[in-house]
C-alpha positions as CSV (number, residue, x, y, z in Angstrom):
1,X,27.0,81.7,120.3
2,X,25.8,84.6,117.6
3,X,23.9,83.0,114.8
4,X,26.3,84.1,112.4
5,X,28.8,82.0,114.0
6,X,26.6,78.7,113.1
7,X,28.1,78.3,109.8
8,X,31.3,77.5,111.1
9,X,31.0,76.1,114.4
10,X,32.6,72.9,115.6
11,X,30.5,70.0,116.1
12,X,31.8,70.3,120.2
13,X,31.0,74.4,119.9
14,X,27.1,73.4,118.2
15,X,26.2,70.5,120.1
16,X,25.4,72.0,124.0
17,X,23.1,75.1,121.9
18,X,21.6,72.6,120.2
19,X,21.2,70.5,123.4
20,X,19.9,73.7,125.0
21,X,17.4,74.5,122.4
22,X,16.1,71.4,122.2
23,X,15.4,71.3,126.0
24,X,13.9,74.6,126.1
25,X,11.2,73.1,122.8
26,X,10.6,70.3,124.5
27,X,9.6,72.6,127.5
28,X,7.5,74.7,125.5
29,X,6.2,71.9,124.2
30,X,3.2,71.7,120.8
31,X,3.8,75.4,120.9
32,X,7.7,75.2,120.3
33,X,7.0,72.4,117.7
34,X,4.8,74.2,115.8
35,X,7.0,77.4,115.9
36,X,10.2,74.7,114.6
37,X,7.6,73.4,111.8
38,X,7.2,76.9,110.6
39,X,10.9,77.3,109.6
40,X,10.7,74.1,108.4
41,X,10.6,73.7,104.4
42,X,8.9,70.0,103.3
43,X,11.8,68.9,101.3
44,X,14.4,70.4,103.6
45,X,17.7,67.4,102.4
46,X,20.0,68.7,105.5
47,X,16.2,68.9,108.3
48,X,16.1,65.7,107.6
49,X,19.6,64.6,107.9
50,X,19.5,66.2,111.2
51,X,16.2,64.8,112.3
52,X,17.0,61.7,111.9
53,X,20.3,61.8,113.9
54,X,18.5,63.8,116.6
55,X,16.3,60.7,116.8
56,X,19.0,57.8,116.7
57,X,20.2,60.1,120.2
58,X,16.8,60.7,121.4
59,X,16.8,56.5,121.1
60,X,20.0,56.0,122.9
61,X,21.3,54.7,120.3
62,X,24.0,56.9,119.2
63,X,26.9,56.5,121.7
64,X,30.2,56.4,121.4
């Protein structure tokens, strides 16, 4: 998947990239989250949205 394709992508066409880059951050670790926190703006509405949902998953407690 391009990144110009992001702004329409399904939710089943975003979630495995999404999956992947988060995998390849958490390998790279305080150097990938620091690279992340750089693109990140402080008041960023939809960041946060998406943080927070990323968490309720990383707690196992989004399933369906």
């Amino acid at each position: 998947m391009n990144t110009d394709d992001l702004d329409t992508a399904t939710p089943e066409q975003l979630a495995p990239v999404l999956y992947a880059a988060l995998q390849r951050l958490g390998q790279l670790g305080r150097t990938g989250a620091v690279a992340l926190a750089a693109l990140v703006d402080e008041d960023d509405p939809d960041f946060e949205e998406a943080a927070s949902w990323v968490g309720d998953v990383a707690a196992g407690d989004l399933r369906e």
